[in-house]
C-alpha positions in Angstrom: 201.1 -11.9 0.5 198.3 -14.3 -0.7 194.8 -13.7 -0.1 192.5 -16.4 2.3 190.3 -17.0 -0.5 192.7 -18.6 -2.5 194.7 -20.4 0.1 195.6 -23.7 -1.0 195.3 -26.5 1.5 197.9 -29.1 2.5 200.6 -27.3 0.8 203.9 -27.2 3.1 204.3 -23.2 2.3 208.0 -22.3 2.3 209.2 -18.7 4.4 209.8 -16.5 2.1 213.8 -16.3 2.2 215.6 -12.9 2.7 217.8 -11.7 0.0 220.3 -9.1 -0.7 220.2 -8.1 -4.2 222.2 -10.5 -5.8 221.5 -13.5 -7.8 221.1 -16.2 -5.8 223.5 -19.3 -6.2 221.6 -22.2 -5.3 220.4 -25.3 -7.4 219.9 -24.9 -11.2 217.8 -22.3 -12.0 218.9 -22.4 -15.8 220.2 -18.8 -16.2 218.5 -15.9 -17.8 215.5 -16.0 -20.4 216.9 -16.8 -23.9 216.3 -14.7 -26.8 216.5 -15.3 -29.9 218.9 -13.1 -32.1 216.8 -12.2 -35.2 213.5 -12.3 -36.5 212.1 -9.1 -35.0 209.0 -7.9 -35.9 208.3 -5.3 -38.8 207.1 -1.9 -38.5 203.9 -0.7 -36.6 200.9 -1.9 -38.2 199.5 1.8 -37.8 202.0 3.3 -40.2 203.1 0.8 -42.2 201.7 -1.8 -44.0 201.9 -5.6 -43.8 202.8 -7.9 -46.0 199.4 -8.8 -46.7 197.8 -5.4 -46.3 197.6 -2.1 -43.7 195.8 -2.6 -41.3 193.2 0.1 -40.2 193.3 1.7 -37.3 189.9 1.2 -35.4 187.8 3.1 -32.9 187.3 0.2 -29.6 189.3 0.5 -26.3 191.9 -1.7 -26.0 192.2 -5.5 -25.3 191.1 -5.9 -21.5 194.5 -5.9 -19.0 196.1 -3.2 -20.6 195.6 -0.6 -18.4 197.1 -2.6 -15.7 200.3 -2.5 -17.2 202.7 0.3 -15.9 203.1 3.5 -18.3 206.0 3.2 -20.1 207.0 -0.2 -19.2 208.4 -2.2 -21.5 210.0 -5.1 -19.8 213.9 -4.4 -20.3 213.6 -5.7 -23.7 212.8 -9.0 -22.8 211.6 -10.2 -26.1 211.7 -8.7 -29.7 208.8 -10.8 -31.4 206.3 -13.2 -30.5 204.8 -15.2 -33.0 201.5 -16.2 -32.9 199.5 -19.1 -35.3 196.5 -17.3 -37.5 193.7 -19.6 -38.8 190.7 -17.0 -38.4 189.1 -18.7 -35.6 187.9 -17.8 -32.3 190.6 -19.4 -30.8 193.6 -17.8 -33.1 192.0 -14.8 -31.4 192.1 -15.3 -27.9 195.5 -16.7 -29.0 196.3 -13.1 -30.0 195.6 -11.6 -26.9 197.6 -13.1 -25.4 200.4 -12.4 -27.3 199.2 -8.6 -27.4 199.8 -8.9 -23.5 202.8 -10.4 -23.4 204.5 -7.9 -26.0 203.0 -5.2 -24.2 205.0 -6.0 -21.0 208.3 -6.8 -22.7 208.1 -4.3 -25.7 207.9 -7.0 -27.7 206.3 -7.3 -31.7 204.1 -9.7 -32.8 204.1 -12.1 -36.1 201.2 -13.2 -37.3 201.8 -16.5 -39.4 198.7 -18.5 -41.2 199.5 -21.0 -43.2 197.7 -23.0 -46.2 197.6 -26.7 -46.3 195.5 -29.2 -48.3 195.0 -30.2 -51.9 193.4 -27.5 -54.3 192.4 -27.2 -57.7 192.2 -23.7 -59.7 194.6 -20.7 -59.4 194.4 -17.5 -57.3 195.3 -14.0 -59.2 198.2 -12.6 -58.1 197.8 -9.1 -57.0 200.1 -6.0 -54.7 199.9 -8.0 -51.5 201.9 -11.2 -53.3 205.6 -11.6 -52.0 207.8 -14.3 -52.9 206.8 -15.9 -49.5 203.8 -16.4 -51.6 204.3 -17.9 -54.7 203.8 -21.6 -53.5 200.3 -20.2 -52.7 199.6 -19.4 -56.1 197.9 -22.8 -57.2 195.3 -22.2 -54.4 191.5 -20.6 -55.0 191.8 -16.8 -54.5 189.0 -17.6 -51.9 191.4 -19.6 -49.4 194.2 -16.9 -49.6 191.5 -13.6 -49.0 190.3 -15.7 -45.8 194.0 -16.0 -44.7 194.6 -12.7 -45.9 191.8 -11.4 -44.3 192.1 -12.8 -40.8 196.2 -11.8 -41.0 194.4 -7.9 -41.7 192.4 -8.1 -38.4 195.3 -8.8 -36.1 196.9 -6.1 -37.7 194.1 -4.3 -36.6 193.8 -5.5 -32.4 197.3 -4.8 -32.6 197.1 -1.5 -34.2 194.5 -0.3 -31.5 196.8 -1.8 -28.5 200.1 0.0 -29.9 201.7 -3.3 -30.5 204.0 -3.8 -34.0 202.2 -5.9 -36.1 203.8 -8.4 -39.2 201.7 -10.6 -41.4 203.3 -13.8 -42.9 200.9 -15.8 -44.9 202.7 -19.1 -46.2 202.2 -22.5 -47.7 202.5 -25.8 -46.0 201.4 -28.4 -42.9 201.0 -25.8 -40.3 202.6 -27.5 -37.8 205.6 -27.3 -39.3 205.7 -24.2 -40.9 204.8 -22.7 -37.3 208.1 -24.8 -35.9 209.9 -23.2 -38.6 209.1 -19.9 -38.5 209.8 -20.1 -34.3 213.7 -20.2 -34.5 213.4 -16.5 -35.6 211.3 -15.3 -32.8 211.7 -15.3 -29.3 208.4 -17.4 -28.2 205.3 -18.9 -30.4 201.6 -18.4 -29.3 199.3 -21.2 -30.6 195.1 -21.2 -29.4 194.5 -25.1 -28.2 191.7 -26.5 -30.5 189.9 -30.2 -30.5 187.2 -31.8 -28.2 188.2 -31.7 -24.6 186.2 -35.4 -24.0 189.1 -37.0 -25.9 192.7 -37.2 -24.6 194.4 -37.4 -28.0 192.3 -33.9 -29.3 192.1 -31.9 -26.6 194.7 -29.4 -28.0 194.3 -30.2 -31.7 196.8 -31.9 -34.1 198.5 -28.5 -34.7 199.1 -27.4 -31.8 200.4 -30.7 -30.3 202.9 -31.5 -32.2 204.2 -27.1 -32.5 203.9 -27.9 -28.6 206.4 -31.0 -28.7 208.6 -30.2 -31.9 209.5 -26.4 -31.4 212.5 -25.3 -29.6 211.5 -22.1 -28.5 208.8 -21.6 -25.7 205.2 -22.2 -26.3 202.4 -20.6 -24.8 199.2 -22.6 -25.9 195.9 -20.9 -25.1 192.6 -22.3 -24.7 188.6 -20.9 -25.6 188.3 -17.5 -23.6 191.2 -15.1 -23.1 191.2 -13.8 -19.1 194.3 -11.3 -18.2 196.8 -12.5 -16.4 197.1 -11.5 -12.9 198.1 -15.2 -11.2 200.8 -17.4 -12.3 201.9 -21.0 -10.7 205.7 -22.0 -11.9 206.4 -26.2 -11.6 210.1 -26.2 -10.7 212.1 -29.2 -10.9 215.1 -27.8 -10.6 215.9 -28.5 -14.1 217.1 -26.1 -16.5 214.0 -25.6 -18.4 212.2 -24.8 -15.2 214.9 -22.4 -14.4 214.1 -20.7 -17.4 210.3 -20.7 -16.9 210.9 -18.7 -13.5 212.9 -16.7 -14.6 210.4 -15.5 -17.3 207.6 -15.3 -15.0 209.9 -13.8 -12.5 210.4 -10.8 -15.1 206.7 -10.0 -16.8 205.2 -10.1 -13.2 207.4 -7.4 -12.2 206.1 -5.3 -15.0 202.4 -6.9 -15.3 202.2 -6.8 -11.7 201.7 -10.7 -11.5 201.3 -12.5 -8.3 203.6 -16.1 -8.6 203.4 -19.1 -6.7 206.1 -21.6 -6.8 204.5 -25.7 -7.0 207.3 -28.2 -6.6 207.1 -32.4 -5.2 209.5 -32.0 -2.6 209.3 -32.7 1.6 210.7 -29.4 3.4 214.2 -29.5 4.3 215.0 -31.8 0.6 217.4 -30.5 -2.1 214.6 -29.7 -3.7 212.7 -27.4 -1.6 216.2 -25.7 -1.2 216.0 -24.9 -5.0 212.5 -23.9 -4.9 213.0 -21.5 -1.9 215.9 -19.9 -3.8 213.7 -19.1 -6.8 211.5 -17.5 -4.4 214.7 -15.4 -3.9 215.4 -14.7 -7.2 211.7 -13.4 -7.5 212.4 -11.2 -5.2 215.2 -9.5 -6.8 212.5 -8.5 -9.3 210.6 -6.7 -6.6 207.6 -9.9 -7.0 206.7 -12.2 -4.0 205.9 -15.5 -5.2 204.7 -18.3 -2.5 206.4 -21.5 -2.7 204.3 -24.8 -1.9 206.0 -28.2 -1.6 203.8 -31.3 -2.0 204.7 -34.4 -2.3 203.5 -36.3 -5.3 203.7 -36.5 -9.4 203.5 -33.3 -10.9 200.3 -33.4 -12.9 198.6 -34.1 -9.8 200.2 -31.4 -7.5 200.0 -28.7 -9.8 196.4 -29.7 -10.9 195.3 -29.4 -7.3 196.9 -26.4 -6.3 195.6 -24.7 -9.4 192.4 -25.8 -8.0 193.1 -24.0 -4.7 195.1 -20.8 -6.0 193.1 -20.3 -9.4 195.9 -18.9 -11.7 195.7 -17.5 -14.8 199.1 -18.9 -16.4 200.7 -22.6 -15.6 204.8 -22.0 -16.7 206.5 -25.0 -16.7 209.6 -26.5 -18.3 209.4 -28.5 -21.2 213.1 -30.2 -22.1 213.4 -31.9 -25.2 213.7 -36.0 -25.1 216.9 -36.8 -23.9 217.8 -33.4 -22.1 218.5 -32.9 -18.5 214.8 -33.2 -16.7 213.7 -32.7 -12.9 212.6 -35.2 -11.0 209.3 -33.7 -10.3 208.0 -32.8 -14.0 210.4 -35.6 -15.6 208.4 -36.5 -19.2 205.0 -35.5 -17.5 205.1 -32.1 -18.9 202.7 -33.1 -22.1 199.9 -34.3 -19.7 200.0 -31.1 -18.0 199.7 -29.2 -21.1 197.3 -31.0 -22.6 194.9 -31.2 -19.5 195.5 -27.7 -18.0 192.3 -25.9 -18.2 194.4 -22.4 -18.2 197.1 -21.1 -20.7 200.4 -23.1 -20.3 203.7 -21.9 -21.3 206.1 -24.6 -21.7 209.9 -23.6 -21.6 212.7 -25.6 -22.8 
């Protein structure tokens, strides 16, 4: 049940509905979380080494959140890899943590991907870390690729100390779309939002805007400082893409122990509120409770202010492509929300 403190005011709270077991058959809820079929990660980064070098095993505790997770879970093998966007900076970090989280609750790998872009002059020596992968990187100074080689060793090294696979890929090209590419052979991408938060059109950076609106697969983009996730708020339109974002909430918070509240724009007693009380149903087959509030309004607005109110951690939404079935309630406003969420976002199509 929800705690006072974060009660969230004028929010029509929907009774938890009672459920027996089954799957419940009510508007879409967009089936079970995709996977992808390949692309799993390599071996463990303890034992084996990357493609750009073994990681060493270090001494520090692990990431913070782990020890929340149950032993031995491993979420049914919800995922196989995660991919997550490698630049060296602060944010690629807390990007990684994220993604160390995540593939700790569904037993999931991680890839670490950097990529090279921009004109350069000079050569860099080849030497035992090169692959094929990296030949297009040969024309670049030695210095750019051993600062892309060396931030690709130190996630191989948070993930060695969390027990988490680890596989460095360190490629050539506009970042953006090497990250897109790389994606269809994971199961999600992890990208840290970058850019000045006073203007609209930076606040997530170039990169991971357009990774955000071009990739298929779902997209979790972080922001400055990495907080465990222990709250998560779901925007259900009753779209298929939203389906698919409860549904993957629904499943990590029964292993991480989440608490979920459901934020839709419907009046009691509409279609809509229907829907959203039967995801609360299909939460509970996971053994999660997960409030449902129904406002009426546009969705950046609703979700905004219950988010002041209920303080998550995570904001899942869906995110369909242009031209695909939407919900009424996110509709096309599922960029703004992204882009002006000051928590993680995870935007499923």
């Amino acid at each position: 049940m929800p705690d006072e403190a974060h009660g969230c005011h004028g929010a029509a709270r929907a009774p938890h509905p009672q459920h027996d077991g089954r799957r419940p058959g009510g508007p879409l809820l967009g089936g079970g979380p995709r996977r992808a079929d390949g692309g799993a990660a390599g071996q463990r980064a303890a034992s084996t080494p990357s493609r750009v070098g073994e990681p060493a095993r270090g001494d520090e505790h692990s990431p913070a959140g782990t020890n929340r997770v149950r032993a031995g879970a491993k979420g049914a093998g919800l995922m196989k890899a995660i991919m997550v966007g490698v630049d060296g900076s602060p944010q690629a970090e807390v990007a990684l943590r994220y993604a160390i989280e995540i593939a700790q609750l569904s037993g999931a790998g991680v890839v670490g991907v950097a990529s090279i872009f921009g004109d350069f002059d000079g050569e860099s020596e080849p030497d035992e870390h090169m692959s094929r992968e990296m030949e297009g990187l040969r024309n670049l100074p030695r210095a750019a690729v051993d600062w892309f080689k060396q931030a690709l060793d130190n996630c191989g090294q948070i993930c060695a100390i969390s027990d988490v696979p680890f596989t460095a890929r360190l490629l050539a090209g506009d970042p953006a779309d090497v990250l897109t590419r790389e994606a269809q052979a994971v199961d999600m991408v992890v990208i840290g939002a970058t850019g000045r938060r006073d203007v609209h059109s930076e606040l997530l950076g170039s990169t991971a805007s357009r990774v955000m609106r071009n990739c298929i697969k779902p997209v979790l983009i972080t922001r400055d400082e990495y907080r465990p996730i222990e709250r998560v708020i779901v925007g259900y339109d009753g779209s298929p893409a939203s389906g698919h974002a409860l549904e993957w909430a629904a499943d990590l918070a029964a292993e991480g122990r989440w608490r979920m509240a459901i934020v839709t724009g419907a009046m009691p007693e509409s279609a809509l509120a229907e829907g959203a009380e039967y995801g609360a149903q299909l939460v509970a087959t996971r053994g999660v409770e997960a409030e449902t509030m129904l406002v009426a309004g546009d969705a950046p607005s609703v979700i905004f202010e219950q988010a002041k109110e209920w303080k998550p951690d995570l904001i899942a939404i869906g995110g369909p492509i242009r031209g695909a079935l939407t919900g009424f309630f996110l509709g096309e406003a599922w960029p703004d929300i992204v882009e002006q969420a000051e928590v993680p976002v995870m935007r499923w199509r």
